[in-house]
Biopython code that builds the backbone (N, CA, C, O; Angstrom):
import numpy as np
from Bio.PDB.StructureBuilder import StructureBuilder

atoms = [
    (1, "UNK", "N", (4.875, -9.614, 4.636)),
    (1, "UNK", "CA", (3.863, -10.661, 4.597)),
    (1, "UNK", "C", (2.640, -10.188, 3.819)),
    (1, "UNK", "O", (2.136, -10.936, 2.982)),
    (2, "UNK", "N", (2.064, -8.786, 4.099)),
    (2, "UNK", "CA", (0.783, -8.486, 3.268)),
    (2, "UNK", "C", (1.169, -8.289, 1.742)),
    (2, "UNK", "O", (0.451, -8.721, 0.841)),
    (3, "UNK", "N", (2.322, -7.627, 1.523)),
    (3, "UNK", "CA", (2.906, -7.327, 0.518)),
    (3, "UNK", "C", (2.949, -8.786, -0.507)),
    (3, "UNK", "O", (2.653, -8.913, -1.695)),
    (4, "UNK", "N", (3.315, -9.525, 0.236)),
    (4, "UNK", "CA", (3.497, -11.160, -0.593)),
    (4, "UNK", "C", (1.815, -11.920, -0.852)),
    (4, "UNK", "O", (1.321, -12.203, -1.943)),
    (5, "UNK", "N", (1.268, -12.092, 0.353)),
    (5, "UNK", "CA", (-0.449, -11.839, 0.280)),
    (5, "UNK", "C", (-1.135, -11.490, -0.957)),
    (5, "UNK", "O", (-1.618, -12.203, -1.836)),
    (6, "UNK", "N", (-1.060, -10.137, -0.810)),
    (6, "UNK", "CA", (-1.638, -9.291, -2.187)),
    (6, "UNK", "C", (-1.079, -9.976, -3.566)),
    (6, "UNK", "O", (-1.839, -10.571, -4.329)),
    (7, "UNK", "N", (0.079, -9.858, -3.768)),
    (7, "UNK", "CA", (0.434, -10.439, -5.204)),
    (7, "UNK", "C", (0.105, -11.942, -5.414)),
    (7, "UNK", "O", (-0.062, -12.434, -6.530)),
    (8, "UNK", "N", (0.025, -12.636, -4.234)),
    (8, "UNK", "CA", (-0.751, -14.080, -4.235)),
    (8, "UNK", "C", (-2.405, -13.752, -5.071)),
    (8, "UNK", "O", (-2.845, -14.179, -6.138)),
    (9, "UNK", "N", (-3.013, -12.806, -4.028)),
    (9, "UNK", "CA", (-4.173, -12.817, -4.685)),
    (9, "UNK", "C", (-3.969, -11.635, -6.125)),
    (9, "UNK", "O", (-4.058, -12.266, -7.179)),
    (10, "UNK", "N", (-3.874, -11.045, -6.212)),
    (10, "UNK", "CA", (-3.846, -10.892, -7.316)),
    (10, "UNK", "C", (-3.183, -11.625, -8.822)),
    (10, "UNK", "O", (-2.899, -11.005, -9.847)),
    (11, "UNK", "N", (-3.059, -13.002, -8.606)),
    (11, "UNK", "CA", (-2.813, -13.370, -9.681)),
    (11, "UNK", "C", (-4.251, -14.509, -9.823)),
    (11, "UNK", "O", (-4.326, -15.266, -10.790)),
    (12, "UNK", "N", (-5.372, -14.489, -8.682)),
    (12, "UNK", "CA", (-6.079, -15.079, -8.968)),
    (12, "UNK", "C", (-7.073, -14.364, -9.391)),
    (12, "UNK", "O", (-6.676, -13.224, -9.632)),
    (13, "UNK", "N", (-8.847, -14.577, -9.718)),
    (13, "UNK", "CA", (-9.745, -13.411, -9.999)),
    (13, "UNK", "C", (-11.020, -13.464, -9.001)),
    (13, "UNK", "O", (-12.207, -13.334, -9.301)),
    (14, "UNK", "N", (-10.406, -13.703, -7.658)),
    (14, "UNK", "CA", (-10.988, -13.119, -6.513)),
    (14, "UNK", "C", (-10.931, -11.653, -6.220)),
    (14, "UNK", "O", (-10.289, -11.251, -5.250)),
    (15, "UNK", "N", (-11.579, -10.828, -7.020)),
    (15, "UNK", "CA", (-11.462, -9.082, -6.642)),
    (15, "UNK", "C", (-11.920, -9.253, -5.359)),
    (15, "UNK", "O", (-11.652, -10.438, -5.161)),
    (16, "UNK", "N", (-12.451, -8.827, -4.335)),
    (16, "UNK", "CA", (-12.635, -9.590, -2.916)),
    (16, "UNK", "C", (-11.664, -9.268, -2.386)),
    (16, "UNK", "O", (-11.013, -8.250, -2.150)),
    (17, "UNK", "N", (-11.631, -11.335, -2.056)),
    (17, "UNK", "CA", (-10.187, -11.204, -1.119)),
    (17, "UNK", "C", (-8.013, -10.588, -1.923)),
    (17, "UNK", "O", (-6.869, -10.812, -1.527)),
    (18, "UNK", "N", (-8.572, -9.879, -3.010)),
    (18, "UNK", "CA", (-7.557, -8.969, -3.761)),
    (18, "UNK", "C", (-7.745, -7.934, -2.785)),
    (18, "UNK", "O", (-6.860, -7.822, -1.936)),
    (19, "UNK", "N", (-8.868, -7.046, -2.736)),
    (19, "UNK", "CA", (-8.847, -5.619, -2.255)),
    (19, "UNK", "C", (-8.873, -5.966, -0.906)),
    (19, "UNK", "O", (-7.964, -5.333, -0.369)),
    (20, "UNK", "N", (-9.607, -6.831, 0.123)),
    (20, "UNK", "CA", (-9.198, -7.237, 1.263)),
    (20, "UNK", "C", (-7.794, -7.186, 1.772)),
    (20, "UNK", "O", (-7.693, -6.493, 2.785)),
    (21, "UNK", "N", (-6.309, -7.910, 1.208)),
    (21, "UNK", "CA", (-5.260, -7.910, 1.020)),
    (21, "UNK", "C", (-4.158, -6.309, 0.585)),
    (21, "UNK", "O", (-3.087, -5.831, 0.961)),
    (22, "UNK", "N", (-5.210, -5.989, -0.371)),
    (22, "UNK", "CA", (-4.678, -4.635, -0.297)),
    (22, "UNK", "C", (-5.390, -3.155, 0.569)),
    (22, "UNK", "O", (-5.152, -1.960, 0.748)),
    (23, "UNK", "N", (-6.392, -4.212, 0.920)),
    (23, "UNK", "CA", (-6.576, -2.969, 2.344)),
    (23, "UNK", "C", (-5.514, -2.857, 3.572)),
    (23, "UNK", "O", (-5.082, -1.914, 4.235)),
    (24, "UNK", "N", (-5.266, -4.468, 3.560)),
    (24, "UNK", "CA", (-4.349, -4.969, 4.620)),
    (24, "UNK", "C", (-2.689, -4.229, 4.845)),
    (24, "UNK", "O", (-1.950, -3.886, 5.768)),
    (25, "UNK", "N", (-2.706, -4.261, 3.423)),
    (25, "UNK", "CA", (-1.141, -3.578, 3.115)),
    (25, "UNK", "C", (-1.267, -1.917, 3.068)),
    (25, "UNK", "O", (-0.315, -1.220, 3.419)),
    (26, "UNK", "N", (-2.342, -1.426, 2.671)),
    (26, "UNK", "CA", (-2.214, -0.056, 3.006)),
    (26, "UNK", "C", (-1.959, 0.354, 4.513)),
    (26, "UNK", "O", (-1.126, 1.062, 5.080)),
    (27, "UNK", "N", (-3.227, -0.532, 4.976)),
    (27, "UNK", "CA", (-3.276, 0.418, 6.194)),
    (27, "UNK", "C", (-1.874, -0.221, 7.346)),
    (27, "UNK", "O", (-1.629, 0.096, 8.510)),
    (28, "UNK", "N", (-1.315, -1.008, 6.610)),
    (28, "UNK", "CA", (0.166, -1.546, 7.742)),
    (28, "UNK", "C", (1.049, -0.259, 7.388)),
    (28, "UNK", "O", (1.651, 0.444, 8.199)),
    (29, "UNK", "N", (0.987, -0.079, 5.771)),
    (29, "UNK", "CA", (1.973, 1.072, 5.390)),
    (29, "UNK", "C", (1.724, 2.057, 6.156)),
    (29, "UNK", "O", (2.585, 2.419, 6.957)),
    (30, "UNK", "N", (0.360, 2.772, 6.066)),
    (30, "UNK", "CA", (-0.263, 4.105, 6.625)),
    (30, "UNK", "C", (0.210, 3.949, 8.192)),
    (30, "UNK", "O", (0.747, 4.987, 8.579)),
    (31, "UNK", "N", (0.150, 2.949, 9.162)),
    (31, "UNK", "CA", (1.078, 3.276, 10.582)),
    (31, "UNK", "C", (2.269, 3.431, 10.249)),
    (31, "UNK", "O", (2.969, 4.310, 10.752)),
    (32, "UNK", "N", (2.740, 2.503, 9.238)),
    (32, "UNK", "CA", (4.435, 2.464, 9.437)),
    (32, "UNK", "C", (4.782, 4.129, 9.373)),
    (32, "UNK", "O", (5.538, 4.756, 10.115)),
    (33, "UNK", "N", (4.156, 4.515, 8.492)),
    (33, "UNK", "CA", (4.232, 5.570, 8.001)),
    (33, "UNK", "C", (4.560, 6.969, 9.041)),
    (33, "UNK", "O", (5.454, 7.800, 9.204)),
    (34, "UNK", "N", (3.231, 6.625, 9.596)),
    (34, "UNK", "CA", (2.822, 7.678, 10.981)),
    (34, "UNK", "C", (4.015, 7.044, 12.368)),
    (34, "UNK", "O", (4.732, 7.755, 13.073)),
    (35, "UNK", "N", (3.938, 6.105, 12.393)),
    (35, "UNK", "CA", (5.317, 5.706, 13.181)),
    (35, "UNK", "C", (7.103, 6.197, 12.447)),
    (35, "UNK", "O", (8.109, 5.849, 13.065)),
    (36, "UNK", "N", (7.180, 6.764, 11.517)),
    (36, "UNK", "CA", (8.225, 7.153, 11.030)),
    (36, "UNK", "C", (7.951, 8.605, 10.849)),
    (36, "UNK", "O", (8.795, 9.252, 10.229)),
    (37, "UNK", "N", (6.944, 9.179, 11.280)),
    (37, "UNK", "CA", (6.691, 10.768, 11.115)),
    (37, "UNK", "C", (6.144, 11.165, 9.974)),
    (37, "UNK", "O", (5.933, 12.378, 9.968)),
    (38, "UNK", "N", (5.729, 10.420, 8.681)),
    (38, "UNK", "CA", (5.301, 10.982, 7.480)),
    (38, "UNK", "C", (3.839, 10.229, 7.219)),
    (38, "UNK", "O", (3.345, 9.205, 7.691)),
    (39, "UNK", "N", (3.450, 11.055, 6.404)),
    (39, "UNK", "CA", (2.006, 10.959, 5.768)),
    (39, "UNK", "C", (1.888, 10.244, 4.388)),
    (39, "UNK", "O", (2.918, 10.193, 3.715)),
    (40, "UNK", "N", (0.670, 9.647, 3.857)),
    (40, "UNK", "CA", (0.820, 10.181, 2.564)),
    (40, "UNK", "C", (0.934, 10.536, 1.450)),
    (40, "UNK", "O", (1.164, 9.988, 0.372)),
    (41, "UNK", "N", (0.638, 12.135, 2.011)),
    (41, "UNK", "CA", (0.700, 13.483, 1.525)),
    (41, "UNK", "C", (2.683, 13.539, 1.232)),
    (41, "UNK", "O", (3.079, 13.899, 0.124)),
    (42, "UNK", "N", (3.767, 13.131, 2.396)),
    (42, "UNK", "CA", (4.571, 13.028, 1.908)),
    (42, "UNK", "C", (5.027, 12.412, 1.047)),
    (42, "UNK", "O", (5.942, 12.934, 0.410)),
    (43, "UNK", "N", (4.445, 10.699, 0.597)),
    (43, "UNK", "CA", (5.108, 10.017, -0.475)),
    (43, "UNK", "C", (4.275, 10.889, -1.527)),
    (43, "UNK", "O", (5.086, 11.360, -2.325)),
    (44, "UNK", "N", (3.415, 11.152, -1.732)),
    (44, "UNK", "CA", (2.529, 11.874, -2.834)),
    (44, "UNK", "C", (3.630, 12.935, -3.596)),
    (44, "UNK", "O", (3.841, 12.939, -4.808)),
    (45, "UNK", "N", (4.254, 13.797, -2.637)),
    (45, "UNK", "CA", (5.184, 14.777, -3.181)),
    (45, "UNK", "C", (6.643, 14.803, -3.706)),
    (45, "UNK", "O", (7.219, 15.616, -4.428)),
    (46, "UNK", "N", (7.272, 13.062, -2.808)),
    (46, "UNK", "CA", (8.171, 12.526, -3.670)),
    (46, "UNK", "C", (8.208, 12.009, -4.819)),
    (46, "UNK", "O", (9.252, 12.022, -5.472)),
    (47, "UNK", "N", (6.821, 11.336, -5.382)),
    (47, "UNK", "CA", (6.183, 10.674, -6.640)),
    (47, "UNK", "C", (6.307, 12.243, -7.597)),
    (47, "UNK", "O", (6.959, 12.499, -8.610)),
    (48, "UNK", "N", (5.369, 13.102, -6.756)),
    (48, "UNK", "CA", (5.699, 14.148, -7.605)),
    (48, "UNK", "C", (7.287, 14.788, -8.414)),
    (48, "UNK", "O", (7.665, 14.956, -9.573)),
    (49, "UNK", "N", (7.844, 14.989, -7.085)),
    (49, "UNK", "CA", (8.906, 15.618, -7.513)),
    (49, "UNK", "C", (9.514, 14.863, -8.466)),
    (49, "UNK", "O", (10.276, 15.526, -9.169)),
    (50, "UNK", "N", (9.433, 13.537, -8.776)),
    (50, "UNK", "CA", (9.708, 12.252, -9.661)),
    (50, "UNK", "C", (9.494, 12.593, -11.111)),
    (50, "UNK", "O", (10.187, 11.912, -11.867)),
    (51, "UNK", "N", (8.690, 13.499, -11.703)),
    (51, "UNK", "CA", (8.043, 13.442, -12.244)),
    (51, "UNK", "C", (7.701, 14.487, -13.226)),
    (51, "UNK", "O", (6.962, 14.417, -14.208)),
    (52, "UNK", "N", (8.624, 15.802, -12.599)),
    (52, "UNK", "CA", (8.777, 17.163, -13.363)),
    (52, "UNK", "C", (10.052, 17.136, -14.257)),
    (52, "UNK", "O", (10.348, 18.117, -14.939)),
]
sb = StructureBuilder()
sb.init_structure("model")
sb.init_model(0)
sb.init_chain("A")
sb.init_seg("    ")
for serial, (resi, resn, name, xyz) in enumerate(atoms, 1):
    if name == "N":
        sb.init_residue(resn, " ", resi, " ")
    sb.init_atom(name, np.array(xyz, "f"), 0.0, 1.0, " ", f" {name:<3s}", serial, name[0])
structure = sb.get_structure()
């Protein structure tokens, strides 16, 4: 739902309720996250390893 949200607003040029929406979706990710045991610091190091 935030995920769909955000790309709603971002196709309009409300910066606002854009970063509002993507505050929304971070911080749902950031529990999911901590409810699945990872940080992150862990997606950070998969992007990395992506990348060498």
């Amino acid at each position: 739902e935030e995920a769909v949200e955000l790309v709603i607003e971002a196709k309009d040029n409300d910066n606002k309720r854009f970063l509002d929406e993507a505050s929304d979706l971070l911080f749902h990710y950031m529990v999911l996250l901590r409810a699945k045991g990872f940080s992150l610091d862990d997606v950070s190091e998969v992007l990395r390893s992506r990348h060498k």
